[in-house]
ROZAZA-81050 format. One record per residue: z, x, y negated of N, C-alpha, C in turn. Coordinates in pm, whole numbers, plus 32768, in hexadecimal, padded with zeros to 4 digits. Atoms other than C-alpha are relative to their C-alpha. Last residue first. Example, Ala and Ser with C-alpha at 12.3 -4.5 7.8 and 13.67 -1.06 7.14 Angstrom:
// ROZAZA-81050
7FFA7FAE807782CA8557806A80497FB37F93;800080598077830C84CE81C28000805A7F88;
// end
This chain:
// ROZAZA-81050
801C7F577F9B35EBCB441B7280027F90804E;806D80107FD73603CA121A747FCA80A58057;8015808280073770C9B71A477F49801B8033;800380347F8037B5CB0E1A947FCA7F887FF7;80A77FCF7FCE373ACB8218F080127FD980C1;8048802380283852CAD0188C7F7B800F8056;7FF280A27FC03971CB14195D7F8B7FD67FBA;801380147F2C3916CC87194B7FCE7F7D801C;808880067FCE3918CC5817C67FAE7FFD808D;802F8087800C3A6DCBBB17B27F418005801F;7FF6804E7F9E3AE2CCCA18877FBA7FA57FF2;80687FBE7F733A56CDF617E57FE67F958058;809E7FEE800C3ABFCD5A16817FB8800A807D;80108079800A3C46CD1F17357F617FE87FB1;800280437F2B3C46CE8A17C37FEE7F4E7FB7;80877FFF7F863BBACF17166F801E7FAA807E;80237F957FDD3CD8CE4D159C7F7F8032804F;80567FBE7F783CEBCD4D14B87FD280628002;7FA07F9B7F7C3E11CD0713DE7F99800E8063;7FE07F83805E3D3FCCC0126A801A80648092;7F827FF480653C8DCB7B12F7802780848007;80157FB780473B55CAF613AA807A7FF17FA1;7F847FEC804C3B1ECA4B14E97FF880567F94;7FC37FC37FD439C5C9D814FE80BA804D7FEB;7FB57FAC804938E8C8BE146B807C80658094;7F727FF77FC237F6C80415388032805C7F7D;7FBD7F57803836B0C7CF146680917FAE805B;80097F707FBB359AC6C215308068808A7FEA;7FF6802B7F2235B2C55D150B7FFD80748018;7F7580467FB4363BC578139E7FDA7FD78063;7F967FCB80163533C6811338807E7FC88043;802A7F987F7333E2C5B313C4809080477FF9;801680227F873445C4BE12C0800B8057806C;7F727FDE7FE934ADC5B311B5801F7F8D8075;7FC67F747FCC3336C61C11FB80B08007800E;80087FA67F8D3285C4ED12118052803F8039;7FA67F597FF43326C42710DA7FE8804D8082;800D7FEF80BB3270C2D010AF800980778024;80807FCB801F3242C2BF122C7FE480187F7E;7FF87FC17F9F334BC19012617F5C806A7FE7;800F807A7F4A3343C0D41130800A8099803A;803C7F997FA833B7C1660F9F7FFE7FB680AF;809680177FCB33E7C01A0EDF7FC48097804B;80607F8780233531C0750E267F6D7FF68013;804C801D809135A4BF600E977FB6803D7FA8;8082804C7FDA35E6BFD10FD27FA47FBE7FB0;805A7FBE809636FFC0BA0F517F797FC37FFE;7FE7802280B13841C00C0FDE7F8F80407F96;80048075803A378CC00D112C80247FCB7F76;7F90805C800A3732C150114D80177F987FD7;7FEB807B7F6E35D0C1B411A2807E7FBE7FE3;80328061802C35AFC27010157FF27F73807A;7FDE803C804C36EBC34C108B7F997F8F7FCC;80017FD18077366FC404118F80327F817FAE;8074802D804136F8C3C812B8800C80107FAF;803E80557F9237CCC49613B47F7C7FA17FD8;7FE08075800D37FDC58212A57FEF7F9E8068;7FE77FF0808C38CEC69F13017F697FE97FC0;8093802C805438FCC68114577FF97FCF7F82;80348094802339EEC70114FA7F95800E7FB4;80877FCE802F3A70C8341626801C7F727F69;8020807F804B3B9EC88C16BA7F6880157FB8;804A7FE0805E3B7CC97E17DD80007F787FAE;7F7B800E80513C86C944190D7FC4803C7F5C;7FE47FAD80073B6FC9691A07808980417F90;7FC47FF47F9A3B90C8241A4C800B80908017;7F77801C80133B54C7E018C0800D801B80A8;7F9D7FAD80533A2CC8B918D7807A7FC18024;802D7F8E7FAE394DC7EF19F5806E806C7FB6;7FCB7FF47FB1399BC6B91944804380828045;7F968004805A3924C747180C80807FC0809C;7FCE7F33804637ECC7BF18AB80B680027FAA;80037FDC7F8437C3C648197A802980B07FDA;7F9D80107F9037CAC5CE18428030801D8066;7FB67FBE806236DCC6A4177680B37FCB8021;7FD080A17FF835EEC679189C808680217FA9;7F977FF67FEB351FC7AC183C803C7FA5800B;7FFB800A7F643397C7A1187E80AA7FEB8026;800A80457F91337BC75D17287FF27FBE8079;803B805E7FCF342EC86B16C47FE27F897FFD;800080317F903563C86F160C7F4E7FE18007;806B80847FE135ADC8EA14AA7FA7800E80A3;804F7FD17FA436DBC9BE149C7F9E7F9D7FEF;801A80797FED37E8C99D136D7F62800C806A;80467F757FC9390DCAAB13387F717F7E8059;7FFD80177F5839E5C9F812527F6380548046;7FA0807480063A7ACA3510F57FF97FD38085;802280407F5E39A1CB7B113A80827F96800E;7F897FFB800A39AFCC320FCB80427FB680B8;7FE1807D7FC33866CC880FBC80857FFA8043;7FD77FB57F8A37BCCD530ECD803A7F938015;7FA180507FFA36AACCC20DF280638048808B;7FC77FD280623577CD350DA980857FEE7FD9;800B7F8E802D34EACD680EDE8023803E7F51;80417FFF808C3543CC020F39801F80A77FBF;7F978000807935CDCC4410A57F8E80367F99;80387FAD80463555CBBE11EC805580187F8F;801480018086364BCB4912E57F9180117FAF;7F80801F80543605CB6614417FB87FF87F7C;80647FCA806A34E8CAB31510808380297FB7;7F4F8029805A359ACA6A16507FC880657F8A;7FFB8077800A3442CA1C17328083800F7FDF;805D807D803633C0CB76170F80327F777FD0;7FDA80A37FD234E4CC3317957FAB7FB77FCB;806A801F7F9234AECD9817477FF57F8F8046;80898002803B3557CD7215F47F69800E8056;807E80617FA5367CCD0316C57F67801D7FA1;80237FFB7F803733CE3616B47FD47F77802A;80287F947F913706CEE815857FF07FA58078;806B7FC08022371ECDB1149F7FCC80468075;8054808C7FED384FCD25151F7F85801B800F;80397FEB7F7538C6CE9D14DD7FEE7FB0803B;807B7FA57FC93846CE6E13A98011801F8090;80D38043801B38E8CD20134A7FB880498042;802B80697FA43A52CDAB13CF7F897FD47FFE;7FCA7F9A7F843A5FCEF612D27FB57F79807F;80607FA1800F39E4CE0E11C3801280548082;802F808A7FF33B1ECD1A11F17F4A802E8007;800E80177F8B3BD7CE6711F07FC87F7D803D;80117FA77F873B50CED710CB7FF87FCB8082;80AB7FFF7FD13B71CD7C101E7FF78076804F;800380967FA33CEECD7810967F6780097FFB;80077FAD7F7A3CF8CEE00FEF7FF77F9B803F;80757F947FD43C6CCE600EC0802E80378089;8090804D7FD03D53CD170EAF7F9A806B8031;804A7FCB7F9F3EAECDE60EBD7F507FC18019;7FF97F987FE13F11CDDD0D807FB18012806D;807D7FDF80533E9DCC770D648014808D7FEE;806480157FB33F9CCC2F0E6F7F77803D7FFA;7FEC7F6D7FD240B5CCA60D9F7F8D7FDE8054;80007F4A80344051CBDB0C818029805B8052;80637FC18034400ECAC80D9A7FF980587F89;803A7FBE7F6F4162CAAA0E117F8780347FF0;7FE57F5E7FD141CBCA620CB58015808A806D;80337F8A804540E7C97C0C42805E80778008;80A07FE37FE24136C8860D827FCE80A37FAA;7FE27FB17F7D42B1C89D0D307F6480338029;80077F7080474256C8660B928029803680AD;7F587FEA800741B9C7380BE78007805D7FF7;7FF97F807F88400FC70D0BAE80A480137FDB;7FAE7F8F8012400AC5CE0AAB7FEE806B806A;80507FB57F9B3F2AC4990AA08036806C7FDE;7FB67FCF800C3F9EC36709D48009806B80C1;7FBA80167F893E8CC2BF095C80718047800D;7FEF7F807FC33DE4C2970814804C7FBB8087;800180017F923D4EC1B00715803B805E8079;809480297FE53D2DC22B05B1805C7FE580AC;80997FCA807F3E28C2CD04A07F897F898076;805F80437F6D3F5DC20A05447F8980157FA3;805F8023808140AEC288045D7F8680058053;802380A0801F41BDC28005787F9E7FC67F70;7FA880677F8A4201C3E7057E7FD07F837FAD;7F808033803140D7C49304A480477FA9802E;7FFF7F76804E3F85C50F050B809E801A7FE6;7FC87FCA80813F75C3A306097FF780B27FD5;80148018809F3E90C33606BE805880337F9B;801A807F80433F75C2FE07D97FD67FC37F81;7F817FFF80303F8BC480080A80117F487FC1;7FC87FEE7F793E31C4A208F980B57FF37FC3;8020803B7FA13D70C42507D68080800D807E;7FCA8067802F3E24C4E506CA80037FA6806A;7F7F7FFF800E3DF4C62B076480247FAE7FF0;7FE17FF37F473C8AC5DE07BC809580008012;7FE0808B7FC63C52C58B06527FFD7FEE80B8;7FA7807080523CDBC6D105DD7FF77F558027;7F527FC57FBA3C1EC7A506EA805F7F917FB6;7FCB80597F973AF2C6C306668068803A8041;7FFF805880033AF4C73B051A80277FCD8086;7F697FF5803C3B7BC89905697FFA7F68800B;7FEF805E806E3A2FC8B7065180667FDF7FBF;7FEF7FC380553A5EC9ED073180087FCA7F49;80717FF780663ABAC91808397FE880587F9E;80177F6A80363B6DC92C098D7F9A7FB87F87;8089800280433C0FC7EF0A277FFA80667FDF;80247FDE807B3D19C7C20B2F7F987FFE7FCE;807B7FE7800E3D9CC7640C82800980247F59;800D7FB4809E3ED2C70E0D437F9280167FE1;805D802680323F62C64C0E848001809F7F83;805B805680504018C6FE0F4B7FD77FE47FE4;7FB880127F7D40CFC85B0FEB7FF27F407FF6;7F988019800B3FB2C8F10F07800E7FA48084;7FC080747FEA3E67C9820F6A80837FF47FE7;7F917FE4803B3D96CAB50EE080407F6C7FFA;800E7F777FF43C5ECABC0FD880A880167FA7;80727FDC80313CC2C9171026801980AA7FE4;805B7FA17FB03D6FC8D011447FA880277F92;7FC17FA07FA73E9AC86610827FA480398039;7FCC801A7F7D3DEBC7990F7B8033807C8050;7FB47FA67FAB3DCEC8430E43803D7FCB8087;7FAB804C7FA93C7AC7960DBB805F80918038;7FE57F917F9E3B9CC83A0CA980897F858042;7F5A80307FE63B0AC7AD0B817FFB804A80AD;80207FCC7F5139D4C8730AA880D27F96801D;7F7B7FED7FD33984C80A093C7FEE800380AB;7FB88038806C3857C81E0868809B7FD58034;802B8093803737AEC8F2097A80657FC67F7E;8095801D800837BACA3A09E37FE97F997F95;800E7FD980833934CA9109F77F877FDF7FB0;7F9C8090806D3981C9AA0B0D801A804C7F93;8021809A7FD83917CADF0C1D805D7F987FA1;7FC6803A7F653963CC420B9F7FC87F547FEE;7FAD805980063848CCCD0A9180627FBE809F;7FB0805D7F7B375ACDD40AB380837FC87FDE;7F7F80237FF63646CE3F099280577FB7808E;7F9B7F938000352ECED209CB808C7FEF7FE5;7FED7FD8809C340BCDCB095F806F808C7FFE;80807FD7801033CDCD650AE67FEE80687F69;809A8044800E3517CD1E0B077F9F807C7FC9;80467F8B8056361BCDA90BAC7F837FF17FF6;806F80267FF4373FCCA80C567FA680767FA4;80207FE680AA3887CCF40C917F3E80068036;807F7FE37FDA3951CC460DBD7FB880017F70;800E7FA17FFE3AC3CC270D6E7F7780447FF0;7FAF7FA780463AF3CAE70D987FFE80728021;80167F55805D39FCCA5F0E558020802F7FF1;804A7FD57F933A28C9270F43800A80837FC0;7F8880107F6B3AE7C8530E377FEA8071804F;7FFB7F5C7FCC39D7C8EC0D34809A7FEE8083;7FA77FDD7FA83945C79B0CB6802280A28065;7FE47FA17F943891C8260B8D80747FAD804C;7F647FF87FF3383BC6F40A717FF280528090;7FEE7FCB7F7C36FFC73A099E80867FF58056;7F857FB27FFB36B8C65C087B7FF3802C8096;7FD280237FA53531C60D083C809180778008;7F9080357FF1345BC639073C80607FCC802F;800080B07FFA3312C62407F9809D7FE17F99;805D8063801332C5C77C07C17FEF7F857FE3;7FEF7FFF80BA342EC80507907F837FFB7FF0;7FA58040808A3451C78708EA7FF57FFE7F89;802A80A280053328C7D4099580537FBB7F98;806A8019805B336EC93209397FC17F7F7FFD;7FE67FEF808234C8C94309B47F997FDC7FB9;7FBC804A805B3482C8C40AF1800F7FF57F78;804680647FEC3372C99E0B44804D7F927FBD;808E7FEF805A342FCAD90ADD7FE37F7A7FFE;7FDE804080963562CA270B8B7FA8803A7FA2;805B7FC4805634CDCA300CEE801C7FFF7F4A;8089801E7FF33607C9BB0DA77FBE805B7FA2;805B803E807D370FCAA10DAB7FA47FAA8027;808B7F89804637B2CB150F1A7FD07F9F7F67;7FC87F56800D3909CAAA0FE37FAB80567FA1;80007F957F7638C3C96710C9800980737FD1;7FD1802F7F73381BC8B40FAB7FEC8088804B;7FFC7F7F7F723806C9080E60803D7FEE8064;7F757FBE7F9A37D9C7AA0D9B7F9F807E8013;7FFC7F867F8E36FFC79C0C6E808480218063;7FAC7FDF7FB4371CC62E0BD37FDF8076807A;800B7FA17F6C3617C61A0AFA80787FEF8007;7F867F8F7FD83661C51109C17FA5802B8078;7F8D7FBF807835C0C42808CD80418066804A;7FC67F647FE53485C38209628084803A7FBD;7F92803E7FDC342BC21C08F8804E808E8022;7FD1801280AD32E0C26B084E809A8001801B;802F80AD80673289C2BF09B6804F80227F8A;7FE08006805A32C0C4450AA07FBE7F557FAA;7FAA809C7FE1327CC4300C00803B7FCB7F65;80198071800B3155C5000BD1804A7F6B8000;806D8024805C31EFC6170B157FF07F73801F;7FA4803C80743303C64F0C1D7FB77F967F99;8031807E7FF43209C6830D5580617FE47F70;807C803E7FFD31F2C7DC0D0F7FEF7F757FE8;80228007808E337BC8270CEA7F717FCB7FFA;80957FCD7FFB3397C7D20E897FF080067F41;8073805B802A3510C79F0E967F99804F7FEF;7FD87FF480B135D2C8980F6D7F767F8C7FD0;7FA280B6802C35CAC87A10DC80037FD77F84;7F937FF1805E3556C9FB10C3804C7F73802C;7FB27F4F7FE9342FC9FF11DE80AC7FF87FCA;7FE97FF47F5233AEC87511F0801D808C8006;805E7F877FCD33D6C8841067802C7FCE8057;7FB77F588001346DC71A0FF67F8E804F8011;80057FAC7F86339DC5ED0F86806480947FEA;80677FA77FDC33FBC4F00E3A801780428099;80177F9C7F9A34D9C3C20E2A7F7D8032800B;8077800E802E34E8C3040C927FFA806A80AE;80277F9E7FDD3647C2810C9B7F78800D802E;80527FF97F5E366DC17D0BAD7FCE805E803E;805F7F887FC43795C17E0ABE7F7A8012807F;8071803A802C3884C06E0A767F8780278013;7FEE800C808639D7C1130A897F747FD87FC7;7FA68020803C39EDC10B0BF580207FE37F89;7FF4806E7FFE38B5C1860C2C803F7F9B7FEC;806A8031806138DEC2B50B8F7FD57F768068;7FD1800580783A1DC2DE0C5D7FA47FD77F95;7FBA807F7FEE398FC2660DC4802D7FFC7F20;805D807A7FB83866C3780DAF80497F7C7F96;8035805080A33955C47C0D297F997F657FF6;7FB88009805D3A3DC4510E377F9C7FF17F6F;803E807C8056392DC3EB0F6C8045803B7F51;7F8D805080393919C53A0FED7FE87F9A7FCF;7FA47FEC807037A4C5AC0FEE808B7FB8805A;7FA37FD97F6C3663C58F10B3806B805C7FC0;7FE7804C7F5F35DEC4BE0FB4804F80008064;804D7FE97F6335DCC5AD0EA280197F978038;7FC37F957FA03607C52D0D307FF180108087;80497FD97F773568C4AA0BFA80588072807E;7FBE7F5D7FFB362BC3D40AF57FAB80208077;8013800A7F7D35B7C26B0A70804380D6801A;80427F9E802D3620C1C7091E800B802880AA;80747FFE7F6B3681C04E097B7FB9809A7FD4;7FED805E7F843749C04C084A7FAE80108013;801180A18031371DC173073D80377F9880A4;804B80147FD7380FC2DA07A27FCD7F4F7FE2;8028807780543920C32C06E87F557FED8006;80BC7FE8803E3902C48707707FFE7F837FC8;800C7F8E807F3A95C48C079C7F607FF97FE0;7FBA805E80763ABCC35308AF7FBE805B7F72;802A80AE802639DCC42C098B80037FBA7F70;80687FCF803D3A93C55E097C7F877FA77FD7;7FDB7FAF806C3BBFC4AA09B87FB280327FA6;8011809880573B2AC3B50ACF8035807E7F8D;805D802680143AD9C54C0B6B7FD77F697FA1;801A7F8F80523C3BC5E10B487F707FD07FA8;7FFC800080953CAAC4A80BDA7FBF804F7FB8;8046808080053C06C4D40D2D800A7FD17F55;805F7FFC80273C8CC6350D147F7B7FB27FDD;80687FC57F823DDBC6040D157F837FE27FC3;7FB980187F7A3EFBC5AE0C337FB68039807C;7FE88089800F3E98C66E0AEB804E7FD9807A;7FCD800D7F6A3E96C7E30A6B7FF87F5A7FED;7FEA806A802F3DA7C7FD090B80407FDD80CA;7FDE802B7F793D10C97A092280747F717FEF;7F7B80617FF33CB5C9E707D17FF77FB8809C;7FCC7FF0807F3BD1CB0E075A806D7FB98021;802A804380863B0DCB76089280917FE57FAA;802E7FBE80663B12CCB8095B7FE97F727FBC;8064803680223B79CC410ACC7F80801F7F70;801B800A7F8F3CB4CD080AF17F487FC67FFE;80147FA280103CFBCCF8095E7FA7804380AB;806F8007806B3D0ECB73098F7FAF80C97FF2;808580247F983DB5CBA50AEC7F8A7FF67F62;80037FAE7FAD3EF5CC5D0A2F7F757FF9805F;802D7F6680623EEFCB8F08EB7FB580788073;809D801080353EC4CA6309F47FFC80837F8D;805C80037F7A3FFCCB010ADC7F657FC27F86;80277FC77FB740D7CB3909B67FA8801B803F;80507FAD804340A2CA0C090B800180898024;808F804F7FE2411DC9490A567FA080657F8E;80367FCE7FA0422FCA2C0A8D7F787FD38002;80587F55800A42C2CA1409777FB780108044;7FE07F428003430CC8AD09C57FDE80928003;803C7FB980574244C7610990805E80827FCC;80738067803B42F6C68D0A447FED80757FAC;80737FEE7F9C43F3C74F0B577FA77FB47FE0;8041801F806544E6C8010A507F837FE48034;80118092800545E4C8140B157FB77FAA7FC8;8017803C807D4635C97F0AC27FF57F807FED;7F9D7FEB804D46C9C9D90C11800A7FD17F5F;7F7C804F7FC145D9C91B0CD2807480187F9D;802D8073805B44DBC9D70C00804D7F938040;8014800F8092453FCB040C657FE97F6E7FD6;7F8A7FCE7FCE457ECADD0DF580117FF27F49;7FDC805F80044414CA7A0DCC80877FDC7FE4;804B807F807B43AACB970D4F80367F8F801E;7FA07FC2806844A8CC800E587FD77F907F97;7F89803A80484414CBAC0F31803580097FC6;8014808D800142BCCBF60F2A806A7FBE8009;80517FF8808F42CCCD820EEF803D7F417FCC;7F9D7FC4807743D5CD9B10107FBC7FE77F87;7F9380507FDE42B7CCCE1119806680097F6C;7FE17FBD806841A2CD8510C9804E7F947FB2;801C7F95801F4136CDAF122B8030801D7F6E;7F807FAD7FF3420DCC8A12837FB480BE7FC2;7F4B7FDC804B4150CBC411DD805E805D8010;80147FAE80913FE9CC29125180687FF07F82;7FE97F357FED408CCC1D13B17FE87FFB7F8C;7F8F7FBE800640D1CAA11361801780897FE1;7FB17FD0803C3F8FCA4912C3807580547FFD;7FA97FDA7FF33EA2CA8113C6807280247FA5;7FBC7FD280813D66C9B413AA808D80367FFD;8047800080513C84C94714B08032803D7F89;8001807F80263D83C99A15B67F8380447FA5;8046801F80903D94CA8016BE80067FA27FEF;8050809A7FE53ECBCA9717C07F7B7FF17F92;7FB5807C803A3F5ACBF317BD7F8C7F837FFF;803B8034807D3EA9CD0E1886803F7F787FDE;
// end
């Protein structure tokens, strides 16, 4: 058995190795490595993939989010609501531009924000949700949705974690992840479910208006070379990046399969394990398994279990260590120790597991062996 890792790009290059250079092999030849075919290509190609109207490629997915941001022309000091036990990116970005982040509770099952508590965190000051999908599944976007176009409120889908993952609401309709809301952004880091060899990321909207001022934004403001409609940056996806991922994005459904394939038999064989709580999964929402995320006992020494793996040659991490309202750059905020229970209790307790496209039964059998020994 080959060495595990947390994430196995190489093999999942070489598996589709000829596809991925031939593209690149192309666009070398053309030279055309700023905003080349390849780039409208690949968002015509992920826009139709996804089901919304305009897909807006950028540099990565940190941008994607000041982008979407910048575009709501949002008042000063307006406030935004989002999970805790989160990534910092959208966090840092709406803060960054003036913004005060408003931290609500996760689910202790899903990880996913708690929609319930949304309402009360809501003030005159309110202007945005920030629905991440963490780790692979929807949050509750019924709930979301209806708070929103209660309170007037824009919706922004982080779907880094997602892509792909379709959601089926309550009403009958199903939508993929970062179609929901008033715009959805998406990160192409390398480990992510459809990763480039890079940075990269994008937007999804069905809004023309803001597709148009998202375009501008991320093009130094400008509509027109050197004519400066409004503020902007300069935030692109290259045409090498977008043309590894149009062949990539071919393959995304069989990557979720087999990213699905691995979850369940995770599933199967510690579900007799009490103290390695797996996954749950939002029943309306399939789950794309960006990572494969265990919640720990507290009888489990989460150190001493991670030790205990890596000598068995099992990577493991931890995905958040703290939640985001304990951090020091967010202290201002005024959330204390005990504000947030549950994404408290979360970052002392979820290990994450290996999880990527090239795993086999003998490397599932093993990692679970090594798991479940730790307490035999």
């Amino acid at each position: 058995m080959q060495n595990l890792q947390m994430v196995d790009l190489y093999n999942q290059y070489l598996q589709i190795k000829d596809e991925v250079d031939t593209a690149m092999q192309k666009v070398i030849e053309k030279s055309a490595f700023i905003n080349g075919y390849a780039v409208k290509d690949f968002a015509d190609n992920l826009a139709k993939y996804v089901g919304t109207k305009h897909v807006i490629p950028c540099a990565n997915g940190t941008d994607a989010l000041q982008i979407a941001f910048s575009a709501l022309d949002l008042p000063a000091h307006a406030e935004f609501i989002v999970p805790s036990f989160n990534y910092v990116a959208a966090v840092e970005v709406g803060a960054f531009l003036g913004y005060k982040p408003v931290f609500i509770e996760s689910e202790a099952d899903t990880y996913n924000l708690d929609a319930s508590k949304i309402e009360e965190a809501i003030t005159p000051h309110t202007k945005v949700i920030v629905a991440v999908h963490l780790f692979g599944q929807c949050a509750d976007m019924d709930a979301v949705l209806a708070v929103a176009k209660k309170h007037n409120l824009y919706v922004i889908e982080d779907v880094a974690q997602a892509i792909g993952a379709v959601y089926t609401s309550k009403e009958g309709w199903a939508k993929r992840a970062g179609t929901m809301g008033h715009i959805g952004t998406t990160s192409f880091f390398p480990s992510k479910n459809l990763g480039c060899m890079g940075d990269g990321g994008a937007i999804f909207t069905d809004d023309d208006a803001l597709a148009g001022k998202m375009r501008c934004i991320a093009n130094h403001g400008q509509e027109v070379k050197y004519t400066y409609k409004m503020i902007g940056i300069n935030s692109r996806l290259d045409t090498l990046q977008a043309a590894l991922l149009d062949v990539k994005l071919k393959h995304l459904p069989a990557y979720i399969e087999k990213r699905q394939y691995a979850a369940n038999y995770y599933d199967k064989f510690l579900a007799s394990y009490p103290d390695f709580q797996t996954p749950a999964r939002n029943p309306q929402s399939t789950h794309v398994f960006h990572q494969y995320t265990l919640k720990l006992s507290e009888k489990i020494d989460r150190t001493a279990l991670q030790k205990h793996l890596q000598e068995k040659g099992v990577p493991t991490m931890i995905y958040y260590p703290s939640p985001l309202h304990l951090q020091e750059a967010y202290t201002y905020v005024g959330k204390v120790q005990g504000s947030l229970p549950i994404a408290e209790h979360l970052s002392k307790n979820v290990l994450s597991l290996p999880m990527h496209t090239e795993m086999t039964d003998e490397m599932l059998k093993y990692i679970c062996e090594a798991v479940v020994r730790f307490i035999k």
